[in-house]
Every structure is written in C-alpha cells, then in structure tokens.
C-alpha positions in Angstrom: -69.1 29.6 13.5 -67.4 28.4 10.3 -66.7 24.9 9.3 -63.0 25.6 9.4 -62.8 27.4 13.0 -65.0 24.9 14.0 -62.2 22.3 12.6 -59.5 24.7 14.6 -61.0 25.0 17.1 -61.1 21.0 17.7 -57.5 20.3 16.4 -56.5 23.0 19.6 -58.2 20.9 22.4 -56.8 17.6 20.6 -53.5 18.7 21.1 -54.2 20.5 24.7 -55.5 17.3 25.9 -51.8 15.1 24.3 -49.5 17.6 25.9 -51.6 17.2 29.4 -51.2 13.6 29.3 -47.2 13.7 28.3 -46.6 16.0 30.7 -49.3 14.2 33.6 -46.6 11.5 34.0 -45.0 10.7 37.1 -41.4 12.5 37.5 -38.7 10.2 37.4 -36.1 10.3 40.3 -32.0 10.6 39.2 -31.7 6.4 39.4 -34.6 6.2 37.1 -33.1 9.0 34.8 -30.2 7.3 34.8 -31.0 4.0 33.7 -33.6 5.6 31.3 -30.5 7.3 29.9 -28.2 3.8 29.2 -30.7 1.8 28.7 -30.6 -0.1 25.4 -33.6 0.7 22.4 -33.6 -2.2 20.1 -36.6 -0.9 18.3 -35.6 2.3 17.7 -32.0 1.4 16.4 -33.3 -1.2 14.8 -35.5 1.3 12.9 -32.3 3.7 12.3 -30.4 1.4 10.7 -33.2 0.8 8.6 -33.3 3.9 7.6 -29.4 3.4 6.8 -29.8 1.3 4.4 -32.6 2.5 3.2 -30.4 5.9 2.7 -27.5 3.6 1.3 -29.1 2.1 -1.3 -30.8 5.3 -2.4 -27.6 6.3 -3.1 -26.4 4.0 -4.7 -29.3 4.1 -7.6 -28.0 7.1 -8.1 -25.0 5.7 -9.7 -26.8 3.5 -11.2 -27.9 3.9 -15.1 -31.2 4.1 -15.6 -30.3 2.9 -19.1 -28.8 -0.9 -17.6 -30.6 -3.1 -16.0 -29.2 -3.4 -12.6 -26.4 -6.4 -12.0 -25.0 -7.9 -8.9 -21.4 -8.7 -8.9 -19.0 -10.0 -5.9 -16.3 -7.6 -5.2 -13.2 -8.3 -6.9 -9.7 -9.1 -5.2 -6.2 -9.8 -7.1 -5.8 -12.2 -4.2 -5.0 -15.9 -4.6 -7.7 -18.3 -3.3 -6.8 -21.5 -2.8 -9.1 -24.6 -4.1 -11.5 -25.3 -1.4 -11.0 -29.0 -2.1 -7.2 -28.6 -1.5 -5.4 -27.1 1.8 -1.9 -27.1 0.7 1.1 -26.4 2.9 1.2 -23.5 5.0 3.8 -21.0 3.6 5.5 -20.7 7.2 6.7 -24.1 6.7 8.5 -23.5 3.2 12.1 -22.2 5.3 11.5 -18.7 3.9 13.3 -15.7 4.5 11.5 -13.5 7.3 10.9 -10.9 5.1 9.3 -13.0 2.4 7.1 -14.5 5.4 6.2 -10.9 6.4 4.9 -9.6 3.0 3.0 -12.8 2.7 1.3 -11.8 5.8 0.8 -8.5 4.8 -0.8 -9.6 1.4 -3.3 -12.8 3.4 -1.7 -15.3 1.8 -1.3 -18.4 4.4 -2.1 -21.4 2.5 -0.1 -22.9 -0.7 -1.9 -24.5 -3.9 -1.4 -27.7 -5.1 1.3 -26.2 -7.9 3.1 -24.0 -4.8 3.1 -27.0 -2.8 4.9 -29.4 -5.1 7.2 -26.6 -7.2 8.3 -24.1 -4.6 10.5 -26.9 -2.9 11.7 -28.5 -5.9 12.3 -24.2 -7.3 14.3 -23.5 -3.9 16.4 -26.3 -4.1 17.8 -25.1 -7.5 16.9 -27.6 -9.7 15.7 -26.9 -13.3 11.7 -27.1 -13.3 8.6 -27.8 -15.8 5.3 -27.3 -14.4 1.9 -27.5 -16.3 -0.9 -26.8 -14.0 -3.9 -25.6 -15.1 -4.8 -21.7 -15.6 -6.0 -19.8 -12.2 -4.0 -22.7 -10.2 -1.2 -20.4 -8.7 1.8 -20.3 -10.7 3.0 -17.1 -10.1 3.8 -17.5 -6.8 5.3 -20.8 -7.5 8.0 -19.1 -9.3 8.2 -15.5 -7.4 8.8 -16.7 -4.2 11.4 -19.0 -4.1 13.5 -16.0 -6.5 12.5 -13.4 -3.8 13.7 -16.3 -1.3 16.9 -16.1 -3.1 17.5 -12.2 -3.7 17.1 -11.8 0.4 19.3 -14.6 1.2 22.2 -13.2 -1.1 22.2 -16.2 -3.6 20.9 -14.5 -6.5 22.1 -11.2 -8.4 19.6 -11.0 -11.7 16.7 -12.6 -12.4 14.9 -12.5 -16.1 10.7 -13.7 -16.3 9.5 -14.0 -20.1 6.1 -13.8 -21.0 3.6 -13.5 -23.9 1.7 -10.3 -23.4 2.1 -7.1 -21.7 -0.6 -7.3 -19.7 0.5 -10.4 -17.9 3.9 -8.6 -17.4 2.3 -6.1 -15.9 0.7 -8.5 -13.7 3.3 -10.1 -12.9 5.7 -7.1 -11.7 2.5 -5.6 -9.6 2.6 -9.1 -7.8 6.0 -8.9 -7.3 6.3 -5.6 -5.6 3.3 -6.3 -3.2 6.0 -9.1 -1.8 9.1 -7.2 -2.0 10.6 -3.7 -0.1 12.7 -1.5 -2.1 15.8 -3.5 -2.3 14.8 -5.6 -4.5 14.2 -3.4 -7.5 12.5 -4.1 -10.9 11.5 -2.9 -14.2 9.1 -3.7 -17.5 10.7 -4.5 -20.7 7.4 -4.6 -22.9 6.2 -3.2 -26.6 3.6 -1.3 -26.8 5.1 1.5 -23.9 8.0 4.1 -24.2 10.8 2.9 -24.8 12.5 6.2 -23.1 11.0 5.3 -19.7 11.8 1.5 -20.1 15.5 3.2 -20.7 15.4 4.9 -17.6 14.4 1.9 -15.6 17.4 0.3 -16.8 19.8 2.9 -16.1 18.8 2.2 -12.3 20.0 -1.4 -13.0 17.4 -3.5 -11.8 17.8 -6.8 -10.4 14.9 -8.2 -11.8 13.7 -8.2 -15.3 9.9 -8.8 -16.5 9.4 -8.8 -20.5 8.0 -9.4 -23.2 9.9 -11.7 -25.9 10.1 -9.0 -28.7 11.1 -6.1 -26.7 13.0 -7.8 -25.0 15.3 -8.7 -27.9 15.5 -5.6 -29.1 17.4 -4.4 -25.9 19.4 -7.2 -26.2 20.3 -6.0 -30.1 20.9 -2.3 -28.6 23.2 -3.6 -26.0 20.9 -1.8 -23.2 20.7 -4.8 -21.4 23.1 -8.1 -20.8 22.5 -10.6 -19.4 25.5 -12.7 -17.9 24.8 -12.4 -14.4 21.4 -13.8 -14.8 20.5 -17.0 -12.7 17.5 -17.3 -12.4 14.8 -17.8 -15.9 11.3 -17.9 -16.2 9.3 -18.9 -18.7 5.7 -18.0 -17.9 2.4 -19.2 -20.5 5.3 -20.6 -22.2 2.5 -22.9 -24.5 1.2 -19.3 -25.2 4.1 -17.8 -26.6 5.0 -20.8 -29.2 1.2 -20.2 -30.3 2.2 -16.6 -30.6 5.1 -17.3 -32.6 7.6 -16.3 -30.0 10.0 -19.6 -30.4 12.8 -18.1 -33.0 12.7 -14.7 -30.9 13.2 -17.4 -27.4 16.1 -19.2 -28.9 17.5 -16.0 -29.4 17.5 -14.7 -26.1 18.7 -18.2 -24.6 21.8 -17.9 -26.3 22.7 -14.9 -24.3 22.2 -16.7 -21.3 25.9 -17.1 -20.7 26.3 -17.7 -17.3 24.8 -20.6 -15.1 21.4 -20.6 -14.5 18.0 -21.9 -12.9 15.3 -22.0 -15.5 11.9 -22.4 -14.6 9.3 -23.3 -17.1 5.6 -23.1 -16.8 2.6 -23.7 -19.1 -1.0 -24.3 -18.6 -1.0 -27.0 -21.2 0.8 -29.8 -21.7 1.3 -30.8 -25.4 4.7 -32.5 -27.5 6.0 -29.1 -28.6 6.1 -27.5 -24.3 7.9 -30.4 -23.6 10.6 -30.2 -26.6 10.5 -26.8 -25.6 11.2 -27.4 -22.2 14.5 -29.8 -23.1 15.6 -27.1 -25.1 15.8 -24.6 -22.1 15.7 -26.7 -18.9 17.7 -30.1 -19.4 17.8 -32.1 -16.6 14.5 -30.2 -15.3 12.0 -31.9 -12.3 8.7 -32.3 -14.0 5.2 -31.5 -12.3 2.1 -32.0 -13.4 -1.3 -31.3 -11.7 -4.2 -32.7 -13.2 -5.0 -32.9 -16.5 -3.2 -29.9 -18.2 -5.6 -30.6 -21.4 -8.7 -30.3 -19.6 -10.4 -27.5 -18.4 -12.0 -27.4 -14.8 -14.9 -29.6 -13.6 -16.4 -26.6 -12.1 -17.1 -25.2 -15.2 -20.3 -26.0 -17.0 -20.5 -25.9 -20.9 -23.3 -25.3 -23.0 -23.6 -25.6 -27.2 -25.8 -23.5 -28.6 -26.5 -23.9 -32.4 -27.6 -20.8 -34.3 -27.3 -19.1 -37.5 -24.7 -16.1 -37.4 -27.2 -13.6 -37.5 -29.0 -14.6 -34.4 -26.1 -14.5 -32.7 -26.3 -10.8 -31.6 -29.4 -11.1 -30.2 -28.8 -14.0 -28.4 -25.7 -12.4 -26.7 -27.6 -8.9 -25.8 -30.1 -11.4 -24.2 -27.5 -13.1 -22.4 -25.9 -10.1 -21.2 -28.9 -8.6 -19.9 -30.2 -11.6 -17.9 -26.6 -12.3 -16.3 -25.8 -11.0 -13.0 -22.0 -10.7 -12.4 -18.5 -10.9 -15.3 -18.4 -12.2 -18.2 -16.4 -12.1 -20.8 -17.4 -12.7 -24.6 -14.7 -14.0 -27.3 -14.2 -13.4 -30.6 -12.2 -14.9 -33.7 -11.9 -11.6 -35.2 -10.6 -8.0 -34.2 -13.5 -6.3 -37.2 -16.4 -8.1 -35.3 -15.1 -7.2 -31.3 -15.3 -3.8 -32.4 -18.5 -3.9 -34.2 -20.7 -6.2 -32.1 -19.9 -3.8 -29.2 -21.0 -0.9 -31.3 -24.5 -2.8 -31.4 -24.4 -3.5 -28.3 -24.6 0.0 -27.4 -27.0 1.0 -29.6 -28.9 -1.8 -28.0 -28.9 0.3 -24.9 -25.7 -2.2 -22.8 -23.4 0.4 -22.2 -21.5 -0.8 -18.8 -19.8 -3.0 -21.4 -15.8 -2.5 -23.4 -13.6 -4.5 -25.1 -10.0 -4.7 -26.0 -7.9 -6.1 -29.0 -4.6 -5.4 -30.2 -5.8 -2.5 -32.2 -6.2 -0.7 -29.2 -3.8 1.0 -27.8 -2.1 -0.1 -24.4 -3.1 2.7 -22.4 -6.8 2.3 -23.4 -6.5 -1.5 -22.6 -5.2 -1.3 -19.5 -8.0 1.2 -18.4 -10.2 -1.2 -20.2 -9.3 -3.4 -17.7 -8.9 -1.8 -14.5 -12.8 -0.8 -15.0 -13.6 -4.6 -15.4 -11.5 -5.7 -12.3 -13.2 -2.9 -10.7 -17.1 -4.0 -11.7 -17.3 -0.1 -13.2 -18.4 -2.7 -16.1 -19.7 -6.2 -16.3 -18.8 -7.5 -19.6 -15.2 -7.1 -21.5 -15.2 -8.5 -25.3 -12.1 -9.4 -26.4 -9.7 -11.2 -29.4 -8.0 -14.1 -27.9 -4.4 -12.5 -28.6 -5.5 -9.4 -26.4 -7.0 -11.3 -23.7 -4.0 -14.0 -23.0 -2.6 -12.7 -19.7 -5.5 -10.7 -18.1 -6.1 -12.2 -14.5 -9.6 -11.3 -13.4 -11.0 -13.2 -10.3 -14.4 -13.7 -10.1 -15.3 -14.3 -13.9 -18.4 -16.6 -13.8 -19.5 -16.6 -17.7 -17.5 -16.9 -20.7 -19.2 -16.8 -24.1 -17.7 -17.7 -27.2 -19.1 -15.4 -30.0 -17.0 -18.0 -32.4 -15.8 -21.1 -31.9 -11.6 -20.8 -31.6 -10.1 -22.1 -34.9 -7.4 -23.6 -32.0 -9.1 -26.4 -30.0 -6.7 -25.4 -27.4 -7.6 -22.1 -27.6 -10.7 -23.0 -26.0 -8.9 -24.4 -22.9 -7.6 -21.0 -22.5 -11.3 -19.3 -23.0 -13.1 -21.3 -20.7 -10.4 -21.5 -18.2 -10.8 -17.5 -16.9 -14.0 -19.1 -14.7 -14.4 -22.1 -12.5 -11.3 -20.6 -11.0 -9.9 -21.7 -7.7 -13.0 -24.4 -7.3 -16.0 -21.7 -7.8 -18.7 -22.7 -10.4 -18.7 -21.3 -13.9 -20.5 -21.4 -17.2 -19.3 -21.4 -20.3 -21.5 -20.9 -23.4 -20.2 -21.6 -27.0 -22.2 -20.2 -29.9 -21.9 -22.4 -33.0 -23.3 -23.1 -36.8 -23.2 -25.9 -39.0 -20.2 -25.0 -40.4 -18.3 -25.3 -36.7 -18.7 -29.1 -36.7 -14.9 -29.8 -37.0 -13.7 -27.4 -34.9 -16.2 -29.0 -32.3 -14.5 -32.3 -33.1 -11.7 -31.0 -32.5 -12.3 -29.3 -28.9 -14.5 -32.1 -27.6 -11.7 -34.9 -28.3 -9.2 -32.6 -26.7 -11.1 -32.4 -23.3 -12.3 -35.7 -23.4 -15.9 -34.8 -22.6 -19.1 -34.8 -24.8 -20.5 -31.2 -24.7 -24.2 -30.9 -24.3 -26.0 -29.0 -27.4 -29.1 -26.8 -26.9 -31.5 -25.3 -29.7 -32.5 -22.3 -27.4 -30.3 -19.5 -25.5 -33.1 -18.8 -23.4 -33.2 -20.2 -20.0 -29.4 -20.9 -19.5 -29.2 -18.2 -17.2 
C-alpha cells in the first residue's frame, strides 16, 4: 500500500469515528429542543460581532489612502455645545413662541450660553444691544431667536443681518432655516454669486435679509431692494468688517434705515473703534460683555516655535503627519497658501485644501464642506478667506506666519478651545517677528511659552 492511501485510508476512519460520536448523543426530547432553541450563546455572538467589526474596519481601509497616514477625527456637528463649566437658562423658559420652542427641539438645543442667557432677554425686550463675547460662544442664536420670536408673534415685518464674508452669511441663513417653517422666508444678498438668482430671491420679497456689505449696497444703488419697513438690524463680526474696510460702505446703508428700528450689534472683540461704532448705529444700546473680549480661551494652549523660514515646511508636514484630528494652518499671504499646499502634496499629504479669495466661491464652499465633513483633515487658509467659517471640532491651529494684526491672532486661535474643549495653538516665528510678538502677547495679557524644537508638541 502507498504512503498516500495509507494517509486516506486513516483520514476515512478519523472522520468515521467524529461522525459516530456526534451522532452517539442522547436524543433530546421537544422541552429540551426548545430551550436549546432560545437559549442565549454569548460566545458565539460574541465571536460574530467580532467578526463585524473585524469586517467593518476592513472596510473601511479601503477608503483609506494608502498614501496618508491614517488620522482619527470626532465626527463633526453644526450644533451648538454649550461650555461645560456654564448651564445657562433653559430655552423653555425664555416666553418663546411655540413654534420657536419646537424647532429648538427639533435641532437639540435645550440649554442657552452665557451670551443667549444675558442678550436674548435684553434682544426680546426691544432695546438696542452691544454684545462682545468671544468667538464660538453662541451669538447667532442670541440674535436669531428673539427676531424669529418676533416674525411669529406678528411684531416684525423685515429684518436685515450684515456680515463680513459670504461664508458666514451662508452660515447664518442655513441656521436660520433649520429654526423656521416656510413662512418665514429668506434670501442671500452676497458677492461672489449670481446676481440673477439673488434677483429672483427678491422678487419673492423675503422678510429676511442676510448680506454682505458690498452687495448689499449695490442693491440698494439699483433700487432692487428698500428698506423702510426694516426693524430689526444686525450687525454680526462687526470688529471684522471695520478691519475689512466695510465702515464707509455701513454708514451708507444706515442711512437708508428710514424707519424705526432695533439694532443689534455683535463683535468678538472689544476695542475703542466697536464701541464708536456701536454709538453710531445703536444709541441708547444695553451693553454685554462676557469675559475678556481681548483674550482668547484658557482652553487653548499656545506654543512659539522659533525657526528660520525655510524650515518651516518641514516643520508643518511633520506636524500634520503626527496630528490626529482638524487643524487649520494660517497664512499672511494668498502666493504662499497656494504654494506650500502644492508641497505638501508633493510631500505625499494629500487629504489636505485650502481656500483664499482667489478662489472662487463655489470651490470654497466645497473646500469647506469636505473639511466639516473630515473627507480632509487640514484646510490652509488667508485670514480674509477664513473669517466666518464655523467648524466645530478644530483642535490645532498653526500659524505659518505670525498675523501683522495682533488681533488677528485672537481670531486665529479662537476657531479651537471652542465651547470649553482643549486646543493647541502653535505659532511659527523668526527673528524678525519679535514686534509683532510684542504686540500679540501684550494684547492677551499672557507670556507665550517659546520652544527651539517642533518635535514632541504633538
């Protein structure tokens, strides 16, 4: 006999001698069978879901690039989240209009800030109001709801909100319709869009206006838009718009304002011209102020790190590489966005995009939408492009240059630390830097620490 019947021929009575045992069992009667049948299996769905996730995650490598190095990031939600160390008011205690209370509902939002709880009152009352809070606190909602209060209870017919950007517009009138039905009708007056469409909108006569201060003006010069039934002004990042060199284009537009009115003003820093501005625009106005409106939040941890320009790229494709979650990375100049991302792709980072105002709004807001999404980790961006984009869950912020505005900075640094979480913000910086540090240090009141290495800070 050969070697391999002799190997078949013992394989047979292996598996004659298993089946005789299975099948040498006592039969089980129907009580037994039944029980057999509901009885619970820990082990084996234990070992099932293992091999679910085992399957999941396969999966999702799949998506992953095998040309990034993996990254963990929390899912995003354009959701407010109140400051763990602050429990304000709950907004069924405000007097609101049912409906107001049900979209509130409908969108989790149960719990005021410390900026709602103090301006929403004081905003539904009909006084004239100046808030400065810092960014991420809340604002929007402390000037949306009480005007959506308003439009349901029949005291208001038009309502006008300025802003800097288009993207915070944007913003803004998404926010707006997640807390409104269709009765209460809106439309976008910003650049950078067709202006056929935005014509359109206004043909439908809206009863709420969000824009930008240049387009808006030029309606206003056309005659497609009046505004003498408007009560109720807001003037959103209104410290970012004088730093745009909005102010001639604002003065403009309030001298349309023909009727009475409510105005509502609200910064994110507090310096001599908001507040001349804010006497312009809202005499007689109810002031509130949370915090220190020139600092930035003491969540947020800041780093110095002193290099020559040409080690910067490496340092910041090191960063990026080691960080797992959003960051964002700020530049001085629209040339060097553009062409430190094109290294960093050539570097092999490619879930990574930026935006200036070179690009063009569609791209931007695509740009965007990936980042909110986590489709990619890292967004590069000039500070004029990147006022106005409200991403939750930023935990880095890089400066690429130091800001030639010290409060610039406060803007940078304030997209993390958001809403009480930690953040870290790390500030690349040269000799030739050392005023502008001056500057920025004595504006936040706080001594930033320097290192000589990159490595190691994350």
């Amino acid at each position: 006999m050969t070697l391999r019947k002799k190997i078949k021929k013992l394989l047979t009575t292996v598996k004659d001698e298993l089946f005789s045992k299975k099948n040498s069992k006592k039969p089980l009667n129907q009580k037994e069978i039944e029980k057999k049948r509901h009885s619970h299996h820990p082990k084996k769905e234990k070992h099932v879901h293992r091999q679910q996730r085992q399957a999941h995650h396969k999966q999702q490598s799949k998506h992953q690039s095998h040309k990034d190095k993996p990254f963990r990031h929390t899912k995003s939600q354009d959701t407010q989240v109140s400051s763990p160390q602050y429990k304000g008011k709950a907004f069924s205690d405000f007097g609101f209009h049912p409906t107001v209370l049900e979209k509130l509902k409908e969108n989790n939002f149960a719990f005021s800030t410390e900026v709602q709880e103090k301006s929403i009152g004081v905003s539904m009352s009909g006084k004239n109001v100046f808030c400065s809070s810092e960014t991420g606190s809340g604002k929007t909602l402390s000037f949306l709801l009480p005007m959506i209060h308003k439009f349901y209870k029949k005291e208001l017919d038009q309502a006008l909100i300025i802003c800097p950007t288009r993207e915070i517009a944007i913003q803004i009138q998404k926010t707006l319709k997640s807390l409104t039905d269709d009765s209460i009708t809106s439309a976008l007056v910003i650049g950078g869009t067709d202006m056929g469409m935005q014509k359109q909108a206004l043909l439908q006569y809206p009863k709420i206006l969000v824009a930008t201060p240049g387009r808006l003006l030029d309606m206003l010069n056309t005659g497609l838009i009046w505004l003498n039934y408007t009560g109720y002004v807001v003037l959103d990042e209104a410290d970012r718009m004088l730093d745009m060199g909005f102010e001639e284009d604002l003065i403009k537009i309030h001298e349309q304002l023909s009727g009475a009115h409510q105005t509502l003003l609200f910064s994110a820093t507090l310096f001599p011209e908001i507040k001349k501005m804010a006497k312009r625009y809202a005499s007689d106005y109810e002031e509130i102020i949370i915090g220190n409106p020139t600092s930035v939040a003491g969540s947020v941890e800041h780093v110095l790190v002193e290099m020559n320009d040409h080690e910067k790229l490496t340092a910041l494709a090191y960063l990026l590489r080691k960080h797992r979650g959003k960051a964002m990375v700020f530049f001085n100049s629209i040339n060097e966005t553009s062409r430190v991302l094109k290294q960093l792709h050539r570097q092999k980072l490619y879930k990574l995009d930026c935006i200036h105002s070179k690009v063009v709004q569609s791209a931007r807001e695509a740009v965007v939408a990936s980042f909110r999404a986590g489709s990619i980790y890292a967004l590069l961006c000039s500070d004029i492009a990147a006022r106005g984009i409200d991403i939750p869950n930023v935990d880095l912020v890089i400066n690429y240059d130091i800001p030639n505005n010290s409060e610039e900075y406060i803007h940078r640094v304030g997209r993390t630390g958001r809403a009480g979480k930690s953040g870290k913000a790390i500030s690349f910086y040269s000799h030739k830097d050392k005023k502008k540090l001056v500057a920025v240090e004595k504006l936040i009141e706080s001594k930033i620490k320097r290192k000589r290495d990159y490595r190691g800070l994350i």
